[in-house]
mmCIF file of the C-alpha atoms, coordinates in Angstrom:
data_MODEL
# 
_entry.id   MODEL 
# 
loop_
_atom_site.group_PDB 
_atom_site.id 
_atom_site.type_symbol 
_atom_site.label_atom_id 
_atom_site.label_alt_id 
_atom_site.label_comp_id 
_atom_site.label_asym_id 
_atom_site.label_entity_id 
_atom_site.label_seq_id 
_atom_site.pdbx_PDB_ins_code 
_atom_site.Cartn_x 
_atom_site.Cartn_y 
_atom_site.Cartn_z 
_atom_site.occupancy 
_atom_site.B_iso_or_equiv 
_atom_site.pdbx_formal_charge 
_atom_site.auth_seq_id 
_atom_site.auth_comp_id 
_atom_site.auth_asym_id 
_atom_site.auth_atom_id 
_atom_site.pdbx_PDB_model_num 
ATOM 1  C CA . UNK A 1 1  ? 6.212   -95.443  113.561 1.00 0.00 ? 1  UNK A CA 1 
ATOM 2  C CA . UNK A 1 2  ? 4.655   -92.445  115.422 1.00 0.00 ? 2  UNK A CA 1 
ATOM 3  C CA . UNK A 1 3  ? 8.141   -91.013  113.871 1.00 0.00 ? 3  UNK A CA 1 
ATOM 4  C CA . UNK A 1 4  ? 7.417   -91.691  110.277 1.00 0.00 ? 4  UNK A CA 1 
ATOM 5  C CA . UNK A 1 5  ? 3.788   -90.895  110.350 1.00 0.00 ? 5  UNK A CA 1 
ATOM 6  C CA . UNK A 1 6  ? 4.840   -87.180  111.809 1.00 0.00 ? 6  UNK A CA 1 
ATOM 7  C CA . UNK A 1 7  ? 7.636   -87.050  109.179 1.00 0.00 ? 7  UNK A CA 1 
ATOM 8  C CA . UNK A 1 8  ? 5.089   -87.741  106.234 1.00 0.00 ? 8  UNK A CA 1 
ATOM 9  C CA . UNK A 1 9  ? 2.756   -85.336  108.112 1.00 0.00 ? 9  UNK A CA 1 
ATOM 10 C CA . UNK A 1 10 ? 5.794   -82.210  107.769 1.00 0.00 ? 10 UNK A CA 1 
ATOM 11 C CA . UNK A 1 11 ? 6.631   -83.586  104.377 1.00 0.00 ? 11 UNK A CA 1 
ATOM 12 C CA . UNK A 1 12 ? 2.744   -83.868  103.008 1.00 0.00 ? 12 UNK A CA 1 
ATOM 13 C CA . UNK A 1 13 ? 0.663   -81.519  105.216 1.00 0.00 ? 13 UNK A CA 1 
ATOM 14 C CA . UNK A 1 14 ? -1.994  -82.607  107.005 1.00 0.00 ? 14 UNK A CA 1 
ATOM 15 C CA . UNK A 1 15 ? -4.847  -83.158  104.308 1.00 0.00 ? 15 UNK A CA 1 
ATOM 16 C CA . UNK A 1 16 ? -8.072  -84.504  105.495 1.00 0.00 ? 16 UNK A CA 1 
ATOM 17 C CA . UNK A 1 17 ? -6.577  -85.893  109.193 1.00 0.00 ? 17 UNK A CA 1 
ATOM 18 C CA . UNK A 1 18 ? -9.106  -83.593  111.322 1.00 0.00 ? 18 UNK A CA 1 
ATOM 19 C CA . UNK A 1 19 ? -11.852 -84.236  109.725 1.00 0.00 ? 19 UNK A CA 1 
ATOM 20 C CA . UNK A 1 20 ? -10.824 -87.985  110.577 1.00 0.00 ? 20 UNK A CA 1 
ATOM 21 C CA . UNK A 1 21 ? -9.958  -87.950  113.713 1.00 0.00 ? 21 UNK A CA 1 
ATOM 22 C CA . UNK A 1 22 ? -13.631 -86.245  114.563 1.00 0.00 ? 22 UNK A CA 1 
ATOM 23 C CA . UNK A 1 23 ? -15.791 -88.366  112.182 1.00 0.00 ? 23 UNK A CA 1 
ATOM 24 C CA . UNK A 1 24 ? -14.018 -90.986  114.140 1.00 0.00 ? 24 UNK A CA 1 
ATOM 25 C CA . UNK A 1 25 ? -14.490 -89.245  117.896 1.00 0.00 ? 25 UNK A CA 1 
ATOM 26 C CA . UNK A 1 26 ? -17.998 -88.101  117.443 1.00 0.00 ? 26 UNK A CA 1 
ATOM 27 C CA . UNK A 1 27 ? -19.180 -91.624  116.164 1.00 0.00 ? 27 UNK A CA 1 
ATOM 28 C CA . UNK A 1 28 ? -16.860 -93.698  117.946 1.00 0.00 ? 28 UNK A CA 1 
ATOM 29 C CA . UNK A 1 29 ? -19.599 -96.952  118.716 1.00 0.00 ? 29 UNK A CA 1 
ATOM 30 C CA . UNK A 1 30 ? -19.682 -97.748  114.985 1.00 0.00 ? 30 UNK A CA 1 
ATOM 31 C CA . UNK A 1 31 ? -15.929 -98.340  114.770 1.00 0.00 ? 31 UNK A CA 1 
ATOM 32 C CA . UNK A 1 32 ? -16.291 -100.371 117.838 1.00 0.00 ? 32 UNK A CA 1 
ATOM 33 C CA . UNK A 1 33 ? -17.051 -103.939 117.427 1.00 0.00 ? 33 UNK A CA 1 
ATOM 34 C CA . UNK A 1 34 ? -20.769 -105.363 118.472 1.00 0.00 ? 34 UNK A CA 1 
ATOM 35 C CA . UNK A 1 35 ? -18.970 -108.161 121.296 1.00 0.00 ? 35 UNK A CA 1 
ATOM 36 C CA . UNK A 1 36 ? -16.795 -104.894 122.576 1.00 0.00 ? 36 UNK A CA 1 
ATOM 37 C CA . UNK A 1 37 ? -19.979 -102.766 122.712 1.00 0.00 ? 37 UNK A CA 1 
ATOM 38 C CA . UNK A 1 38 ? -21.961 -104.537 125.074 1.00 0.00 ? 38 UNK A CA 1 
ATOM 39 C CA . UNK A 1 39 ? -18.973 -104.570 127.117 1.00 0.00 ? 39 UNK A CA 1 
ATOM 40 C CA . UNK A 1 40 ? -18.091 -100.983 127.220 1.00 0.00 ? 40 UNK A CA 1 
ATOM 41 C CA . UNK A 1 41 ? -21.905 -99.668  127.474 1.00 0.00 ? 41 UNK A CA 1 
ATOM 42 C CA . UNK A 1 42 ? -24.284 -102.604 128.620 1.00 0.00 ? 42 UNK A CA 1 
ATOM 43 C CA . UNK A 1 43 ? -27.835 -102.492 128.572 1.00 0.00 ? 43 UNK A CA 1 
# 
């Protein structure tokens, strides 16, 4: 998989992927689950 995605990534260019990947790093606790956030950072 990690094959295909880079093959699609030389074939297509990367498009929007950065801006992703940070929306994604910088507001990582809303993609996280409520059960799984209590875990990770309790109160």
């Amino acid at each position: 998989m990690d094959g295909l995605g880079q093959m699609v990534g030389y074939a297509f260019g990367a498009g929007r992927a950065a801006d992703r990947v940070a929306r994604y790093e910088f507001h990582r606790a809303r993609h996280v689950r409520p059960d799984e956030r209590r875990e990770l950072w309790p109160a």
